[in-house]
PDB file of N, CA, C, O and CB in Angstrom:
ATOM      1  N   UNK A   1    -203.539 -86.309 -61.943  1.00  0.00           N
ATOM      2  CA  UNK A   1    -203.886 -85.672 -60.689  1.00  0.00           C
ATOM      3  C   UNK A   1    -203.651 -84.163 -60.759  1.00  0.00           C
ATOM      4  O   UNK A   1    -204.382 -83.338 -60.211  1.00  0.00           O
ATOM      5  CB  UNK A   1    -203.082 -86.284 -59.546  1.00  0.00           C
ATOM      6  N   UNK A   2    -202.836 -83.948 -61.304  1.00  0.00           N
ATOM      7  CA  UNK A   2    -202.079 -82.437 -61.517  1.00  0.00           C
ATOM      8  C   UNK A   2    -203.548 -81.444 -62.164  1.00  0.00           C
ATOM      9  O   UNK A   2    -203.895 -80.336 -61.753  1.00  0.00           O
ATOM     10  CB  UNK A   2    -200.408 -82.583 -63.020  1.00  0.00           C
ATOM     11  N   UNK A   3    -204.236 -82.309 -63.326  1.00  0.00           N
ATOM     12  CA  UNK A   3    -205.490 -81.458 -64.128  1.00  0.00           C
ATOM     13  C   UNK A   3    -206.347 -81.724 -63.458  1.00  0.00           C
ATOM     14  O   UNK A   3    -207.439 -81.263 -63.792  1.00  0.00           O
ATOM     15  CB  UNK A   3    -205.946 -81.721 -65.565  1.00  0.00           C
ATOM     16  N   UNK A   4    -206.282 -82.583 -62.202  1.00  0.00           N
ATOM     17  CA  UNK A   4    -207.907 -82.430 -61.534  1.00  0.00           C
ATOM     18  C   UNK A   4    -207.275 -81.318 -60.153  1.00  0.00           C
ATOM     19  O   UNK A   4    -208.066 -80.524 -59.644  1.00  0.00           O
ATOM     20  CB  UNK A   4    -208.862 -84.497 -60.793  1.00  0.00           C
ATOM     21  N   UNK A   5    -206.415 -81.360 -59.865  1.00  0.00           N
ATOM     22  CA  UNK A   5    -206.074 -79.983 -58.929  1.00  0.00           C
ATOM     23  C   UNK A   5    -205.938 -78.665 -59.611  1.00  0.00           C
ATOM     24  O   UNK A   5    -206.155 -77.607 -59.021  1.00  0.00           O
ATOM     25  CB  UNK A   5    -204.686 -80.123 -58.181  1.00  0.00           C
ATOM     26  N   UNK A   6    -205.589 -78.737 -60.824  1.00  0.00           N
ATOM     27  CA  UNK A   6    -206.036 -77.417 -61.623  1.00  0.00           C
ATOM     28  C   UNK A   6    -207.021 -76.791 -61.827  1.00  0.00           C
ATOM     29  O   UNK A   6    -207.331 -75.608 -61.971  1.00  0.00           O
ATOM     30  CB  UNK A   6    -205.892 -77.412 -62.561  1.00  0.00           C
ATOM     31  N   UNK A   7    -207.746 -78.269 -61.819  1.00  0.00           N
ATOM     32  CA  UNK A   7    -209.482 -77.727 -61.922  1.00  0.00           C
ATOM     33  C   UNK A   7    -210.311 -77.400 -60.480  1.00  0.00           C
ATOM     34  O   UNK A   7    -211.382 -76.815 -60.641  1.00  0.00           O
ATOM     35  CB  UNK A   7    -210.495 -79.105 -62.690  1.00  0.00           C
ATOM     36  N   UNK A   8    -210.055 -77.609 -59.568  1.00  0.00           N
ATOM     37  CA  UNK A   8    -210.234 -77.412 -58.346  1.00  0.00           C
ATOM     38  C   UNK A   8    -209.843 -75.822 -57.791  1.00  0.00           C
ATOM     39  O   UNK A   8    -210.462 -75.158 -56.959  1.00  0.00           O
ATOM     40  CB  UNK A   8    -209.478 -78.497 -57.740  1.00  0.00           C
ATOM     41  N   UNK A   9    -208.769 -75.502 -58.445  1.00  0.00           N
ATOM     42  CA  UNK A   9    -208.334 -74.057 -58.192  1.00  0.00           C
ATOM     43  C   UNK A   9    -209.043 -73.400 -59.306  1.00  0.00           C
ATOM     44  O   UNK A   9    -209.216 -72.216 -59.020  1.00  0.00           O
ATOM     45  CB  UNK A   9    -206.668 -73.768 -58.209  1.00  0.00           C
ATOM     46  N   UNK A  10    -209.465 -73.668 -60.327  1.00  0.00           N
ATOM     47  CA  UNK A  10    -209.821 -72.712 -61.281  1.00  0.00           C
ATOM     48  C   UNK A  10    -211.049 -72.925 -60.488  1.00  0.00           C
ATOM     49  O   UNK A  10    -211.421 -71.805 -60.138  1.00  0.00           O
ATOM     50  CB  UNK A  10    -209.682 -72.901 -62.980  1.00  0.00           C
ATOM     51  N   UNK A  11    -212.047 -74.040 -59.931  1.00  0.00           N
ATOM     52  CA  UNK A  11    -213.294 -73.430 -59.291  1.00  0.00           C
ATOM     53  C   UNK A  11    -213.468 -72.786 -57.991  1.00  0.00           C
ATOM     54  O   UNK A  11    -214.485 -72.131 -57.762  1.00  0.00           O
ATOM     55  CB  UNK A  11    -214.131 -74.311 -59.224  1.00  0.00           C
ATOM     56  N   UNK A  12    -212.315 -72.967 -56.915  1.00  0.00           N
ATOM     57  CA  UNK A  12    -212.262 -71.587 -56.397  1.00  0.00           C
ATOM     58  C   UNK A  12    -211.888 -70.064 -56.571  1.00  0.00           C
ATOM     59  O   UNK A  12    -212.407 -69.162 -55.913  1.00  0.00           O
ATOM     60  CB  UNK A  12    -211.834 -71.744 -55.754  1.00  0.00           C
ATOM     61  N   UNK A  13    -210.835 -69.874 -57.627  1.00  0.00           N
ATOM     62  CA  UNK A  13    -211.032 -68.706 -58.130  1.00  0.00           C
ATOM     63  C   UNK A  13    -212.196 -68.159 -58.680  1.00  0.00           C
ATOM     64  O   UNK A  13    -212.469 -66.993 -58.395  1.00  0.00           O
ATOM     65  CB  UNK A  13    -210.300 -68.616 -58.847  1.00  0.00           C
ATOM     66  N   UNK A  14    -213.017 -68.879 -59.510  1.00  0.00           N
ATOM     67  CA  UNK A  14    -214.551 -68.588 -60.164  1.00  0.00           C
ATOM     68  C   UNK A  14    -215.308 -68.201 -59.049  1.00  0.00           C
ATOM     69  O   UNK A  14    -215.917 -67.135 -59.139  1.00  0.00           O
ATOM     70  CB  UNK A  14    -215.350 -69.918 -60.921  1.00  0.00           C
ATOM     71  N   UNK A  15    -215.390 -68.861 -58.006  1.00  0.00           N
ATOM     72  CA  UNK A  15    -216.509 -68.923 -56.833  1.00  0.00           C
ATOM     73  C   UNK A  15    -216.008 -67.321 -56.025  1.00  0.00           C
ATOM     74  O   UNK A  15    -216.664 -66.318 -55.742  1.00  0.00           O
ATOM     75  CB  UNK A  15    -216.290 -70.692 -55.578  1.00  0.00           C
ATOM     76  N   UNK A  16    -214.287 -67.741 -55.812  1.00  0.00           N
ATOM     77  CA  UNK A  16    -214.265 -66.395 -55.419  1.00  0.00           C
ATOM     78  C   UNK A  16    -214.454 -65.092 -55.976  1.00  0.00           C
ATOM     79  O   UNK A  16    -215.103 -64.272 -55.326  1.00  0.00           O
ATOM     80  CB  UNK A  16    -213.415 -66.300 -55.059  1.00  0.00           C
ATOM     81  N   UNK A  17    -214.059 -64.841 -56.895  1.00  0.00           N
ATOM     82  CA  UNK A  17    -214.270 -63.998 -57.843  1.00  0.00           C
ATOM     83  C   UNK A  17    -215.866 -63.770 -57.583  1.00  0.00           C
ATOM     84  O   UNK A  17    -216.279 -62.834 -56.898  1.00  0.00           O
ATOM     85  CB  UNK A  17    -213.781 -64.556 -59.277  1.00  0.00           C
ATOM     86  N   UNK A  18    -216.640 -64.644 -58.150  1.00  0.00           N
ATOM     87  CA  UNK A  18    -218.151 -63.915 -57.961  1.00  0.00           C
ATOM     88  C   UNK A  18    -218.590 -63.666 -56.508  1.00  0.00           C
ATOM     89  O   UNK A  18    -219.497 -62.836 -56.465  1.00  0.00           O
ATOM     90  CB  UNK A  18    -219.362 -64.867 -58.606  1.00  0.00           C
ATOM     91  N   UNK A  19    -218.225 -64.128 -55.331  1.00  0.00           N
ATOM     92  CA  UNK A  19    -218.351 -63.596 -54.319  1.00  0.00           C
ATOM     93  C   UNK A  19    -217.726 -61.853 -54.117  1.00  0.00           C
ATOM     94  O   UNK A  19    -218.334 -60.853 -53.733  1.00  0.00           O
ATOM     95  CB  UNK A  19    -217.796 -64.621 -53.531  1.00  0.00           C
ATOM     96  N   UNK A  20    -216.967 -61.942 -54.346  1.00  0.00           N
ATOM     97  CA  UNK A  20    -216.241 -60.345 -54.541  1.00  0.00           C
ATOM     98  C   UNK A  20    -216.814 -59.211 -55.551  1.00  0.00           C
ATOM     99  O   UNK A  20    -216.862 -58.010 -55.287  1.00  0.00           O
ATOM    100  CB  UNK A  20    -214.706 -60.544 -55.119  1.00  0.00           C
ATOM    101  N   UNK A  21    -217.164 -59.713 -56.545  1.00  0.00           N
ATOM    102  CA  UNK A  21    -217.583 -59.122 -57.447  1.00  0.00           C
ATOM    103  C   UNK A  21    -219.245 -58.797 -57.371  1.00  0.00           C
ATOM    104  O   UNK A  21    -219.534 -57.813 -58.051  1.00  0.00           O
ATOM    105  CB  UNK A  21    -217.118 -59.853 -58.493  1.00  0.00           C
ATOM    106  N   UNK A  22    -220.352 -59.400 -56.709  1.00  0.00           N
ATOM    107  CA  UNK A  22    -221.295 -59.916 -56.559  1.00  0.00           C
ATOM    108  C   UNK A  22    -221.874 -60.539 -55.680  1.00  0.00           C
ATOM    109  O   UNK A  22    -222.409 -61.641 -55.795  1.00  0.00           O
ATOM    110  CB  UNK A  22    -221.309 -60.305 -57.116  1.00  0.00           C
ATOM    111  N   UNK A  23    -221.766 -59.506 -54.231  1.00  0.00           N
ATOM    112  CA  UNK A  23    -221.937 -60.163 -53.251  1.00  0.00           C
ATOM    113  C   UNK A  23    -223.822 -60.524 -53.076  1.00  0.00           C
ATOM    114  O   UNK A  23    -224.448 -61.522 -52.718  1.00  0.00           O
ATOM    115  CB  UNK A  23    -221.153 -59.283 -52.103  1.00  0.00           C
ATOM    116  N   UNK A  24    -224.103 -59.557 -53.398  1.00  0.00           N
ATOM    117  CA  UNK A  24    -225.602 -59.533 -53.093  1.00  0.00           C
ATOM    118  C   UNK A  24    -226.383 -60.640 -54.269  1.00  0.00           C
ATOM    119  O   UNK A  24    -227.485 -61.178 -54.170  1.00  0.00           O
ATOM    120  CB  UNK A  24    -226.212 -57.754 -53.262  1.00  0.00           C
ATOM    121  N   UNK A  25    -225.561 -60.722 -55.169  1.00  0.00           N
ATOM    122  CA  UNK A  25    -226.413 -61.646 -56.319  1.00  0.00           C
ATOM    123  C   UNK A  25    -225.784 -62.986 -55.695  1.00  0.00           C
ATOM    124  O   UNK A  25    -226.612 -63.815 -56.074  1.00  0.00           O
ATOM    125  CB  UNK A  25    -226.003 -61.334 -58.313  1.00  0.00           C
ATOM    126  N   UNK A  26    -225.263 -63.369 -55.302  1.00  0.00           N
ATOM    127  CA  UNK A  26    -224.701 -64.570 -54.804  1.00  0.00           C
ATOM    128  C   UNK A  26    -225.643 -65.057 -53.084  1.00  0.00           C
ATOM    129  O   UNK A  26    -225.972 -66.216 -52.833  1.00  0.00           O
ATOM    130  CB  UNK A  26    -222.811 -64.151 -54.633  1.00  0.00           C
ATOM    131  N   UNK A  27    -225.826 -64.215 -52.417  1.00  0.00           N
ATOM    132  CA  UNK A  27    -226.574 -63.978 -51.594  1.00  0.00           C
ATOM    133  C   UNK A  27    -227.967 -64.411 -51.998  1.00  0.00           C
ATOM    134  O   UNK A  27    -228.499 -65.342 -51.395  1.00  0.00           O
ATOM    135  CB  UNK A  27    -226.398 -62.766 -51.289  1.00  0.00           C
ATOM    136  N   UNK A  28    -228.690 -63.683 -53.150  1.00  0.00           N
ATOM    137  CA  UNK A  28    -229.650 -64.227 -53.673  1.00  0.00           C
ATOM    138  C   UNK A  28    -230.009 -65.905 -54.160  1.00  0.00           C
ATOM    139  O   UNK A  28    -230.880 -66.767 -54.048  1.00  0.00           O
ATOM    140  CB  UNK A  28    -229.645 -63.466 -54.530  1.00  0.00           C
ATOM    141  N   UNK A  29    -228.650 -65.654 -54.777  1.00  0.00           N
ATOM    142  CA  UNK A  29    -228.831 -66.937 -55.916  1.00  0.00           C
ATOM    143  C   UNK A  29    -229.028 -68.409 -54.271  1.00  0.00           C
ATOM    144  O   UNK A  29    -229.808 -69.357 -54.187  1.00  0.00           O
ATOM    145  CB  UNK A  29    -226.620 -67.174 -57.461  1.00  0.00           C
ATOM    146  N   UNK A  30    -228.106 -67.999 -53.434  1.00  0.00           N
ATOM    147  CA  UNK A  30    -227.777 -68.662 -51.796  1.00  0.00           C
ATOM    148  C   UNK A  30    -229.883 -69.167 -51.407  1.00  0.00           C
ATOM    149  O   UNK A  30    -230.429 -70.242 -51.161  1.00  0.00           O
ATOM    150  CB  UNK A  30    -226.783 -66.681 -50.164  1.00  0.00           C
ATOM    151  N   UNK A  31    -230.286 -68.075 -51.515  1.00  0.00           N
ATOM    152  CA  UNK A  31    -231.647 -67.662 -51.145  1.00  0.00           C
ATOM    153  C   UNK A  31    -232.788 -68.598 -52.029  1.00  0.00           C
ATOM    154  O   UNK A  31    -233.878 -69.012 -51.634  1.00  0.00           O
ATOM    155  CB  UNK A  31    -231.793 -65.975 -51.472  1.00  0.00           C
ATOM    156  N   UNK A  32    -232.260 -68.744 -53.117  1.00  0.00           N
ATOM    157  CA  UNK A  32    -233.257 -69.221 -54.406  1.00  0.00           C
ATOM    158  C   UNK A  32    -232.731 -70.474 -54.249  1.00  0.00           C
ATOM    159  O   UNK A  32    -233.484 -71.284 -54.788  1.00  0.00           O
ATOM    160  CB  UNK A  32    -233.122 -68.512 -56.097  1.00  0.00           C
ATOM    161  N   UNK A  33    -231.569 -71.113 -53.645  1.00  0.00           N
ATOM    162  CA  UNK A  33    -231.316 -72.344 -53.633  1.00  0.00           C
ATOM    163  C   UNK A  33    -231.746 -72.888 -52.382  1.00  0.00           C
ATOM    164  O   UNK A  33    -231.737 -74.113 -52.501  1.00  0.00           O
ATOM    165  CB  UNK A  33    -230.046 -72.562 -53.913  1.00  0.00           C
ATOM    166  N   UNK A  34    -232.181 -72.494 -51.051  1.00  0.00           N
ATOM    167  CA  UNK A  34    -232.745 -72.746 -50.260  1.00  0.00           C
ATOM    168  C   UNK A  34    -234.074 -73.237 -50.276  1.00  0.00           C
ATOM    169  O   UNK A  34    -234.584 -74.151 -49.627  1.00  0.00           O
ATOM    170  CB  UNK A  34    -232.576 -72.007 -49.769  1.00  0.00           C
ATOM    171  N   UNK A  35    -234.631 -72.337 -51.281  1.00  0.00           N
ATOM    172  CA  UNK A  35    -236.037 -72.241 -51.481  1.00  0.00           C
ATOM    173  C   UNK A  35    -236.599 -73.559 -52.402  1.00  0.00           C
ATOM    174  O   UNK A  35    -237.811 -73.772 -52.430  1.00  0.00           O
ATOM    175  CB  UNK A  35    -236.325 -70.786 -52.209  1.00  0.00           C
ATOM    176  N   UNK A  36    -235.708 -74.382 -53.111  1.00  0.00           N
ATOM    177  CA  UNK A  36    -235.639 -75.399 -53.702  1.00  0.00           C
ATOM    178  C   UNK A  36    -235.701 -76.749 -53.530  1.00  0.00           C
ATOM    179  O   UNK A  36    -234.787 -77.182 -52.828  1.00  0.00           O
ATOM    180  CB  UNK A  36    -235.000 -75.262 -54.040  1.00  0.00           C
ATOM    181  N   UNK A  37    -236.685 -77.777 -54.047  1.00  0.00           N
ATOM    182  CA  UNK A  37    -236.672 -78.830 -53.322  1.00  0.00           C
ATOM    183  C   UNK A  37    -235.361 -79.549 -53.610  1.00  0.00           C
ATOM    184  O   UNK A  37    -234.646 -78.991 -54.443  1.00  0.00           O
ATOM    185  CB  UNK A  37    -237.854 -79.594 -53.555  1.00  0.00           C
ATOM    186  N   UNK A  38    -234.792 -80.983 -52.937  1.00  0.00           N
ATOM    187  CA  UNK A  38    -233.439 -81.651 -53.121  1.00  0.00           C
ATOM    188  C   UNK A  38    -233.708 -82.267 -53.905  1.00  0.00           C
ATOM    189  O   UNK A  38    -232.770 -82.906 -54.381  1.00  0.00           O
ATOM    190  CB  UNK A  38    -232.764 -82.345 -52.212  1.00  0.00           C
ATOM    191  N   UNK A  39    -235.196 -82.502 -54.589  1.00  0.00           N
ATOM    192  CA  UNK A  39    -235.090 -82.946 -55.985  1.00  0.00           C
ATOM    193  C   UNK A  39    -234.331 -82.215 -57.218  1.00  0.00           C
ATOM    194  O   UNK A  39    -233.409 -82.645 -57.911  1.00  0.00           O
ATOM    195  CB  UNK A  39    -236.355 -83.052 -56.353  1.00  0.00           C
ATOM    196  N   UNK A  40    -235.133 -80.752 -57.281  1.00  0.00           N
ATOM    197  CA  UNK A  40    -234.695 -79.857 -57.972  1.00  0.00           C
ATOM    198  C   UNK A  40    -233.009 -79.518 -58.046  1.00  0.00           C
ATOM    199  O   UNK A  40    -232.337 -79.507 -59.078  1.00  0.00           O
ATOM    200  CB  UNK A  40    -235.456 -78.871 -57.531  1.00  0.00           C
ATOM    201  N   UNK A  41    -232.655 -79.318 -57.028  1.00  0.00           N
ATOM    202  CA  UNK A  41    -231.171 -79.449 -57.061  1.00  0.00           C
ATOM    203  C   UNK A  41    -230.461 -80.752 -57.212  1.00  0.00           C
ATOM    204  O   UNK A  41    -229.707 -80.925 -58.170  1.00  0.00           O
ATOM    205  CB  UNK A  41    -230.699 -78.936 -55.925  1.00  0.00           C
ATOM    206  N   UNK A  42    -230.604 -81.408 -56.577  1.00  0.00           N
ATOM    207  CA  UNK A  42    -230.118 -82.696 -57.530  1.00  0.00           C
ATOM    208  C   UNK A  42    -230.033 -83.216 -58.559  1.00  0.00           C
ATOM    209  O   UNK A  42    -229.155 -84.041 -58.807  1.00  0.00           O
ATOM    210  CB  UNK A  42    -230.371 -83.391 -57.430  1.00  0.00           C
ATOM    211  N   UNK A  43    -231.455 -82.632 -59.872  1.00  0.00           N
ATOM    212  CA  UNK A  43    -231.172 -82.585 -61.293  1.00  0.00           C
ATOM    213  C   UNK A  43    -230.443 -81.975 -61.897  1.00  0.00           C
ATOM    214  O   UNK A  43    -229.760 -82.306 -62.867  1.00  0.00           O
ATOM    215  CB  UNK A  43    -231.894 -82.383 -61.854  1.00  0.00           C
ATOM    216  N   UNK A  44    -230.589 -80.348 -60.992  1.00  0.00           N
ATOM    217  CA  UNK A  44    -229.822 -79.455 -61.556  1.00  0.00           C
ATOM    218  C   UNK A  44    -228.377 -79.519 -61.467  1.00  0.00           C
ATOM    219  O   UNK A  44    -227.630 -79.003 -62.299  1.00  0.00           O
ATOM    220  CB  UNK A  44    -230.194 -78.399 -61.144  1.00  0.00           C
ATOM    221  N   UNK A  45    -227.901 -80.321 -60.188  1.00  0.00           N
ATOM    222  CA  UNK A  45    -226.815 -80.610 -60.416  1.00  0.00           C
ATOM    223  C   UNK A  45    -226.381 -81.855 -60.990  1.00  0.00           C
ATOM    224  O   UNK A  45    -225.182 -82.130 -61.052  1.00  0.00           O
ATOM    225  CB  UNK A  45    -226.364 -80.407 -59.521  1.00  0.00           C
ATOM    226  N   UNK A  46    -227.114 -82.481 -61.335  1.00  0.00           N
ATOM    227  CA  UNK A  46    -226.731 -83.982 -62.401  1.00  0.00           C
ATOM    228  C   UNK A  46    -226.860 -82.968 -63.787  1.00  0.00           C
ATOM    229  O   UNK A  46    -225.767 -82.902 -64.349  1.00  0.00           O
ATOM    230  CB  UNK A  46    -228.285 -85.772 -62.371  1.00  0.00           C
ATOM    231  N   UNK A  47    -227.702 -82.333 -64.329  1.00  0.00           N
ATOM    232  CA  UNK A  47    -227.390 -81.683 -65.527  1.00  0.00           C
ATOM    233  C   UNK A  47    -226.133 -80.698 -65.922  1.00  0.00           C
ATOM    234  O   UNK A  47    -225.868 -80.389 -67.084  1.00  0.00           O
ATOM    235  CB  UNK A  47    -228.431 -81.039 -65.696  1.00  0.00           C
ATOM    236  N   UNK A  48    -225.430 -80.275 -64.810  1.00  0.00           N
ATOM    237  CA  UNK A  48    -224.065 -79.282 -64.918  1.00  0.00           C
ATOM    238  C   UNK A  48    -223.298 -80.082 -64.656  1.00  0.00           C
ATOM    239  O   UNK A  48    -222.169 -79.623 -64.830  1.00  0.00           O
ATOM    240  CB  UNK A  48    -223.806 -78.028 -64.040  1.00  0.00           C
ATOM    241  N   UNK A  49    -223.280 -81.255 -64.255  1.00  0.00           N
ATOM    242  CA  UNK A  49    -222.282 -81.982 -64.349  1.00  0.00           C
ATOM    243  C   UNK A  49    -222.080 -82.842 -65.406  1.00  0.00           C
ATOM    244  O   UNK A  49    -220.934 -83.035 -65.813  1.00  0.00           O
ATOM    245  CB  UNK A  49    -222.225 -82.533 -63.417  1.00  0.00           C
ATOM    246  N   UNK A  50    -223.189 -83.478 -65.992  1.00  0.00           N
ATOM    247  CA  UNK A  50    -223.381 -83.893 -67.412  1.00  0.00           C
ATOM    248  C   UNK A  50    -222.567 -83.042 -68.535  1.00  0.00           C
ATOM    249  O   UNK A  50    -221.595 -83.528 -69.111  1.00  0.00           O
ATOM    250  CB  UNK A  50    -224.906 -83.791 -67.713  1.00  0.00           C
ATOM    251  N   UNK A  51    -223.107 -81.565 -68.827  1.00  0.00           N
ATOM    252  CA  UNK A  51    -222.671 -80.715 -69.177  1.00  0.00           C
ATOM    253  C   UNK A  51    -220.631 -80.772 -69.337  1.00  0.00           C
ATOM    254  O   UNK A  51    -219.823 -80.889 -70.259  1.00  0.00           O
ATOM    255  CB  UNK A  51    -223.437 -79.826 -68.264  1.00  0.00           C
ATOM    256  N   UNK A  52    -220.573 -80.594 -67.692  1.00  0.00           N
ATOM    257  CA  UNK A  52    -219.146 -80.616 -67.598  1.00  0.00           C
ATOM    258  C   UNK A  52    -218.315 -81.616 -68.264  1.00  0.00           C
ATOM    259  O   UNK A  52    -217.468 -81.265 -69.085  1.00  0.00           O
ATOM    260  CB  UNK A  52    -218.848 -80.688 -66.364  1.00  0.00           C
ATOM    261  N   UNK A  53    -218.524 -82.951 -67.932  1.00  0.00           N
ATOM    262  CA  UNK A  53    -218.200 -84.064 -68.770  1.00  0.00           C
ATOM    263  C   UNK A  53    -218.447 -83.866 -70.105  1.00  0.00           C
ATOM    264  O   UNK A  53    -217.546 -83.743 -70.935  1.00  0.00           O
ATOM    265  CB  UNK A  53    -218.844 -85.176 -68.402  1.00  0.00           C
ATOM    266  N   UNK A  54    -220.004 -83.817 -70.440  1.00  0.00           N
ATOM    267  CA  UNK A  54    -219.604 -83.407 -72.215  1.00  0.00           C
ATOM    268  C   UNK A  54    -218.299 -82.334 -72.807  1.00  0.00           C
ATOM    269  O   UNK A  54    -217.375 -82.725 -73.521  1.00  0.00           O
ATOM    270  CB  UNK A  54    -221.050 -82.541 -72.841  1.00  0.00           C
ATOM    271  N   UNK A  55    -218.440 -81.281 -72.443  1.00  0.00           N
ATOM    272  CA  UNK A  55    -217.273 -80.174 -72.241  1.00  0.00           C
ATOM    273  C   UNK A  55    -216.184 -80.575 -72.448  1.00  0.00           C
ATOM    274  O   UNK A  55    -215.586 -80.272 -73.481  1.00  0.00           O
ATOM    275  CB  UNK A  55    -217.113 -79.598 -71.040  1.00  0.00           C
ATOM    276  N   UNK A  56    -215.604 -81.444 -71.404  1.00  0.00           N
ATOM    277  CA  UNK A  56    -214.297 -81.988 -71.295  1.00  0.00           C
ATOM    278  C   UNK A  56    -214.247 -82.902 -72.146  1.00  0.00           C
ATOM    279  O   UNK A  56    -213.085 -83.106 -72.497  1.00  0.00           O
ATOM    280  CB  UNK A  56    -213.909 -82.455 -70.093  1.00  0.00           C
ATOM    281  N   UNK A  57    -214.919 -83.489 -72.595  1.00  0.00           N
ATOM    282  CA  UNK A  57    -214.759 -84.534 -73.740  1.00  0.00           C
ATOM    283  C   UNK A  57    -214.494 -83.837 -75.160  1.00  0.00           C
ATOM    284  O   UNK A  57    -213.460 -83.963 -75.816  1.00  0.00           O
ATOM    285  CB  UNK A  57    -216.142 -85.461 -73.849  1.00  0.00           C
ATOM    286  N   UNK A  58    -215.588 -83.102 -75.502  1.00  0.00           N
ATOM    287  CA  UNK A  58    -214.972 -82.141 -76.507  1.00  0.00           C
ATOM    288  C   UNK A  58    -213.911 -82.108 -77.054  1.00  0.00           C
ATOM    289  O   UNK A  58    -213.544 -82.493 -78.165  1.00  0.00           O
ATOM    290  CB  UNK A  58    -214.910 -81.188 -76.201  1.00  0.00           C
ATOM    291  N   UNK A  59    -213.118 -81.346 -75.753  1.00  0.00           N
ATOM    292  CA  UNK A  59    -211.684 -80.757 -75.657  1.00  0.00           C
ATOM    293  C   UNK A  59    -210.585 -81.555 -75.646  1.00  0.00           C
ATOM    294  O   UNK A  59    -209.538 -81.410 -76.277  1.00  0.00           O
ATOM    295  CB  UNK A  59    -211.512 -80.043 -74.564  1.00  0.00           C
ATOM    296  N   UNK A  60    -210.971 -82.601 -74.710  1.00  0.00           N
ATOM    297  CA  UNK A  60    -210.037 -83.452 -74.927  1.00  0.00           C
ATOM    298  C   UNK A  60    -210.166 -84.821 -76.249  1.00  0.00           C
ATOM    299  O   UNK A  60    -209.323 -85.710 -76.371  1.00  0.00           O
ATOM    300  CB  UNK A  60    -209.920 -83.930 -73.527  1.00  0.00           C
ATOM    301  N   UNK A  61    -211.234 -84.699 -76.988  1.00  0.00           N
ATOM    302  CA  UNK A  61    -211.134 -85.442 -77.839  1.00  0.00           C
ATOM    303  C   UNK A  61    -210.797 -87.018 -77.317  1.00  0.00           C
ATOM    304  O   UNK A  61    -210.664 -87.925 -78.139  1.00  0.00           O
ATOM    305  CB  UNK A  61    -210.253 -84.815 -78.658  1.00  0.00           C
TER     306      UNK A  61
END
């Protein structure tokens, strides 16, 4: 439980961070995801999450 709350804070620091850093490209990116069907995002997010799992497997062997 401890490495899935780690990972939870490391993705709000990321998120925050590019909000601060990048307000207007985040704004955009906000804009381009609107514009998207819930198909499209729904692959796209089954493929970064795929991704993520491969990742972590990697690492953790």
């Amino acid at each position: 439980m401890s490495d899935l709350t780690t990972a939870l804070a490391l993705v709000l620091v990321l998120e925050g961070l590019l909000w601060a850093l990048m307000p207007d490209g985040m704004k955009r990116a906000a804009m381009i995801a609107l514009s998207l069907e819930n198909s499209q995002l729904r692959n796209g997010g089954l493929v970064i999450a795929t991704l993520g799992v491969f990742f972590i497997w990697l690492m953790r062997g």
